[in-house]
N, C-alpha and C positions, 0 to 999 in steps of 0.2 A: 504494500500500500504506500502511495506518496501522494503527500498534503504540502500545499501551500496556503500557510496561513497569515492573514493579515486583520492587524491588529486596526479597528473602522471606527467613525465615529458614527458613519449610519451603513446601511449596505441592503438593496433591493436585487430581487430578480422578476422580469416579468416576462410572459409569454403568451405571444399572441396579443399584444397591447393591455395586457391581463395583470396585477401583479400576484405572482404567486407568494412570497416572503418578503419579510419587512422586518427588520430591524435595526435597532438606535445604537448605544455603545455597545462593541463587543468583539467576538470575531465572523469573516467571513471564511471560510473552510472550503476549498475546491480540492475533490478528492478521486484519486486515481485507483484504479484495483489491476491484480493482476490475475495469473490463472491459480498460482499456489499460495496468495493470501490465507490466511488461516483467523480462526476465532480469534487466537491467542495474540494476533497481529492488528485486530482490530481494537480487541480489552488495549494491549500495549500505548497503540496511538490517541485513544480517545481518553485516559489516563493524563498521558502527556500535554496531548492539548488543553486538558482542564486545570492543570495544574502548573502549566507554562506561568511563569513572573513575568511578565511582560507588559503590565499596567504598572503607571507610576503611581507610587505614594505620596502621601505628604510632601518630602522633600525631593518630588521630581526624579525621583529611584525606580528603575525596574524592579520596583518589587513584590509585585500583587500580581495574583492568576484570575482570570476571570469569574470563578467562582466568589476571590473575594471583594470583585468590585460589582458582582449580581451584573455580570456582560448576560447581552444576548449572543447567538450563533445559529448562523446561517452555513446551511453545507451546502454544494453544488457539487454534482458529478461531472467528473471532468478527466476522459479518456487520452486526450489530448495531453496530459502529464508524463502519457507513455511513449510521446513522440522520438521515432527515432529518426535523427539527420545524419548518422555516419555517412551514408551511399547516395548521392543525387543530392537534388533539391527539394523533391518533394518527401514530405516525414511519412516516416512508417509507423502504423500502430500496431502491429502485430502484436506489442509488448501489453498492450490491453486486455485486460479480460474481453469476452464476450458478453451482450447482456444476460445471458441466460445465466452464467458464473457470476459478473458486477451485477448484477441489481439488488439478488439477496444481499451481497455485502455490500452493499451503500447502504439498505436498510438497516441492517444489523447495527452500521456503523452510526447510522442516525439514533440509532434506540440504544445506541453503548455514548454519546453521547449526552442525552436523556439521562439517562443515570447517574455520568459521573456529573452534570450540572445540576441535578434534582428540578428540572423544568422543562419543557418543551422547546424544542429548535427549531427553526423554518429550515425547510428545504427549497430546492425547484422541485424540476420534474425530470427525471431521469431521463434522458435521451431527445428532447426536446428541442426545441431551438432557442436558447436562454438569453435574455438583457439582462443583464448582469451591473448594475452601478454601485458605487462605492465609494466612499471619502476614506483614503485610505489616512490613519492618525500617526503622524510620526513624521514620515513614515514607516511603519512596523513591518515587516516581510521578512516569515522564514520557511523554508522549506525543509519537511523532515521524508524521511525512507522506511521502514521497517526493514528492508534490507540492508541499511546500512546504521543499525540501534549503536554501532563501537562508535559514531560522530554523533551523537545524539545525546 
């Protein structure tokens, strides 16, 4: 699994002129799957992201996790994480799950989520054609891997 996380002061998604999610301070979470993701990869990430410091305190510190500043969080699926550019110009997703393997785990991942915030999180819509806006706060941007937990 690979997330890029950015730490927003609001962040929407809409589709179809629709908006599907909305929300105010938090994070937005655009998340990739692969085909050998596991349970234990998703507990791992959604752990991390809830307990990332990456809100200031008081004295303008990275040192609050979402949970302690009561963020909201916004997921979007996002295949496109697994672009590969070695060969040519145009990217390869081969590195992607398929939706029939991503979609359980994006759910899963939104409901592991859930849990570690004790709240409900907007999503999009899997596989849709998403607007995607955001005020990114910082600006805050990190990218983590499950396959790569020894940098993390």
């Amino acid at each position: 699994m690979r997330i890029v996380i950015q730490r927003v002061t609001q962040a929407a998604v809409e589709i179809e002129g629709s908006t599907k999610g909305k929300i105010g301070p938090g994070l937005l979470l655009l998340a990739g799957f692969t085909d050998d993701d596991t349970e234990e990869d998703l507990k791992w990430m959604a752990g991390k992201v809830a307990a990332l410091r990456i809100f200031s305190d008081a004295e303008g510190k990275m040192n609050l996790s979402i949970k302690d500043v009561e963020g909201e969080a916004l997921v979007i699926s996002q295949f496109t994480l697994y672009a590969s550019t070695k060969k040519g110009n145009r990217p390869s997703y081969t590195n992607a799950a398929p939706p029939v393997v991503s979609i359980p785990l994006y759910e899963r991942f939104v409901k592991l989520m859930e849990e570690a915030l004790g709240k409900p999180v907007q999503t999009g819509e899997f596989g849709a054609d998403m607007q995607v806006s955001l005020l990114n706060d910082g600006p805050v941007t990190i990218v983590m891997d499950t396959k790569q937990k020894d940098l993390f």
